[in-house]
N, C-alpha and C positions, 0 to 999 in steps of 0.2 A: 856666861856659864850655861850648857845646854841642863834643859829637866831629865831626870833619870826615868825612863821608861821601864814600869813593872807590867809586863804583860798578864793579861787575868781574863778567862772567860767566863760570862753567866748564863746559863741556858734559862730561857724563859718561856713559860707557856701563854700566850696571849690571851686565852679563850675559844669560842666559837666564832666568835664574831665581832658580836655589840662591845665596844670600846669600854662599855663601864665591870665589865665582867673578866677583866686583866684585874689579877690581885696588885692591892698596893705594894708588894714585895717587889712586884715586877714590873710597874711605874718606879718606883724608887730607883731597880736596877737603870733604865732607860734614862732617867734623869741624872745616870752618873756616867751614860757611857760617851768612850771615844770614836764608837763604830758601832752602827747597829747593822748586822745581816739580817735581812727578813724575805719571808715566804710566800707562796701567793695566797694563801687564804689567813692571811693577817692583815687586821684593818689597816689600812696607810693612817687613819687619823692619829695612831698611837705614836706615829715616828715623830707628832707635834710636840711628844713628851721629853723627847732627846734635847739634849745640847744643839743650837742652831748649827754651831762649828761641828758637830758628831758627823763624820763619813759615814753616810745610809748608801748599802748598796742590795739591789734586789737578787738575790740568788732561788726565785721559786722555781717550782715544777710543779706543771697543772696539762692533763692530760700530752702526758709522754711530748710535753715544750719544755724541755731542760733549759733554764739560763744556764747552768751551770752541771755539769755530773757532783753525785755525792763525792768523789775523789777530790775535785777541783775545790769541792765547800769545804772541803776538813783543809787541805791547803792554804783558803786563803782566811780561814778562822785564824791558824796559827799564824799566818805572814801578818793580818790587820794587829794580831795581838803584841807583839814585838816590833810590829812599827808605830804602831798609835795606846798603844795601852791598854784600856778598857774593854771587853768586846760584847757586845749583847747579841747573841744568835737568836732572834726573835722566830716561834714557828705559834702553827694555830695549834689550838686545843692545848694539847700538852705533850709536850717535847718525846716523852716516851710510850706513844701510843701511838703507835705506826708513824713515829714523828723521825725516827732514826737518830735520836738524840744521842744515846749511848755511843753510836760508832763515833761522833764527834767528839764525846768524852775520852772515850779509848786513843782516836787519832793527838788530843792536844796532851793527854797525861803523858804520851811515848816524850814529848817536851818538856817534861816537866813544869806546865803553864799550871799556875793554880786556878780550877775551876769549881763552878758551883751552879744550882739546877736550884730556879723557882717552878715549881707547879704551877700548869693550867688548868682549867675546865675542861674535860676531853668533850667534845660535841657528843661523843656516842652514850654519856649521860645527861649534859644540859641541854642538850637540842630537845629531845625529846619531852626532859620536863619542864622547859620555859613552855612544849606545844602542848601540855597537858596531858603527858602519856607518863605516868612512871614505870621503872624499870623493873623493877618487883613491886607487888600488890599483894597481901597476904588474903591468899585461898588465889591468887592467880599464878605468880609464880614466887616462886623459890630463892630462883638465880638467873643469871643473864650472861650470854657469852656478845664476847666482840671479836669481831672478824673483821678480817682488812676482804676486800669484795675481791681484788687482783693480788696475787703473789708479784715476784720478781720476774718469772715467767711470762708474766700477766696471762695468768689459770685464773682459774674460779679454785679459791682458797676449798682443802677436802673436806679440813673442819665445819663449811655449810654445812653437808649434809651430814656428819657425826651430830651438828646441836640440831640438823631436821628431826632426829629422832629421839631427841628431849622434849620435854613441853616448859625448858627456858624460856626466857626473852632471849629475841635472836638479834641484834644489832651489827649493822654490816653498813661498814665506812667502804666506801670509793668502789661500792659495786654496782650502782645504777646502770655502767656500760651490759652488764651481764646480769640483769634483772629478769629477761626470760629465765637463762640457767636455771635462777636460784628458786624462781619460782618451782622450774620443771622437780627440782629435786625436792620439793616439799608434795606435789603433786603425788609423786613416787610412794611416799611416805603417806599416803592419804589424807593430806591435809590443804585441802583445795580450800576447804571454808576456812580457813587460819585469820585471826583477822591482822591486817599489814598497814603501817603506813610509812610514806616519804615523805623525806620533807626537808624541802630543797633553802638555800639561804637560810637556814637555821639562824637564830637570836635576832636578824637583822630585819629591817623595814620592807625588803624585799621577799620573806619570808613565804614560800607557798606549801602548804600541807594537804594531802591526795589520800583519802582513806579508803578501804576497800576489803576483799581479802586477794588471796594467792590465787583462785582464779581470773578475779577481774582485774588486779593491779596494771596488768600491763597495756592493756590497752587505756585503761584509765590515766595512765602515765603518758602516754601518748596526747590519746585527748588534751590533756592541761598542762601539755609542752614543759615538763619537768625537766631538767637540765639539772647536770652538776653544778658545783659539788652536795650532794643529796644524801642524809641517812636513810636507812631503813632499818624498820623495826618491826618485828614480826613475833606475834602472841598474843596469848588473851589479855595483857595489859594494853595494848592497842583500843579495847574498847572502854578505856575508863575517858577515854577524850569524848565529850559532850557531843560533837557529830555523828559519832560513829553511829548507833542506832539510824537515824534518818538517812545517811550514805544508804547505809545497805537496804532500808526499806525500797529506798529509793531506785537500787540496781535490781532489788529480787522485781519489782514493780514494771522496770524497763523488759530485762528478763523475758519476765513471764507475759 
């Protein structure tokens, strides 16, 4: 007598990185699933948490290398779910922060598949304060916006420069490609001294941190061969991180 297959999705946020920063809700999911999809900025270590027999298939995109189009990921969410069961669409951070999680929710409900969403850490919070930057500071800021760095266009999102003209924390996921722009449009704004940092492999061992302000950053980024995937974080919480004073004594010094 064949097993009755109840098809079911769980959307899970991984973390930023480091394997122990996935909540246990979402080890539990993984340890229950029949199919894990996962993205490329999710650790491969967590797939050790799945069932051996679990069908792991890699569906990321990481600078405009589609395994898959988003069309084809909502497709095969529902096909794995109705052919094997369980399904864990594993992404980094957290699913609905520029993770496109919601379209996935909307593609499997049109099925009537019952789904459900564990939370992750969005990097554009824990990255910054595993590196010692918080996101608000009281008498520094208020509030914080996050910007995805490319639209679907792949623009430099407008909202840069609407939060240039706040004295927010500016946090901007997957725009290191256009890190002149973002600079230029803070420059605009008279904020050349801002102080900014990146910081590349967030949570993980590989982790590099580049501190500076809007005018020096990019050549500084140059220099210390930063590479995606990179946050940035721009305002005067920037300088609660313990380098920041010597960085910069250090550039006015070169500087001058």
């Amino acid at each position: 007598m064949s097993q009755t297959i109840t098809p079911k999705i769980t959307l899970v946020g991984a973390g930023p990185g480091d394997v122990e920063l996935i909540t246990v809700k979402g080890l539990n999911a993984l340890r229950n699933a029949d199919v894990v999809l996962y993205d490329a900025l999710v650790n491969k270590e967590l797939l050790e948490h799945a069932p051996r027999e679990a069908v792991k298939i890699y569906v990321g995109k990481r600078n405009n290398q589609h395994a898959y189009t988003q069309d084809q990921i909502n497709t095969l969410i529902v096909d794995m779910a109705y052919t094997y069961g369980h399904v864990v669409r594993l992404k980094g951070g957290d699913s609905f922060v520029f993770g496109r999680g919601q379209e996935e929710l909307n593609y499997a409900d049109a099925f009537n598949i019952e789904t459900s969403v564990v939370p992750g850490i969005s990097s554009s919070i824990g990255v910054p304060g595993l590196a010692g930057i918080p996101v608000t500071h009281r008498g520094s800021s208020e509030s914080f916006w996050v910007i995805t760095g490319t639209t679907k266009e792949n623009e430099l999102s407008a909202d840069v420069l609407t939060a240039a003209k706040t004295n927010a924390t500016v946090i901007i996921l997957m725009g290191l490609s256009k890190l002149k722009e973002i600079t230029e449009l803070f420059i605009t704004e008279g904020k050349e001294d801002t102080a900014i940092a990146l910081i590349q492999d967030g949570s993980l061992s590989t982790q590099k941190i580049v501190l500076g302000t809007i005018s020096t950053i990019v050549s500084r980024a140059v220099q210390q061969k930063i590479k995606a995937p990179a946050v940035i974080i721009i305002g005067e919480v920037v300088k609660q991180h313990k380098a920041f004073t010597s960085v910069v004594y250090e550039l006015n010094t070169i500087t001058n």
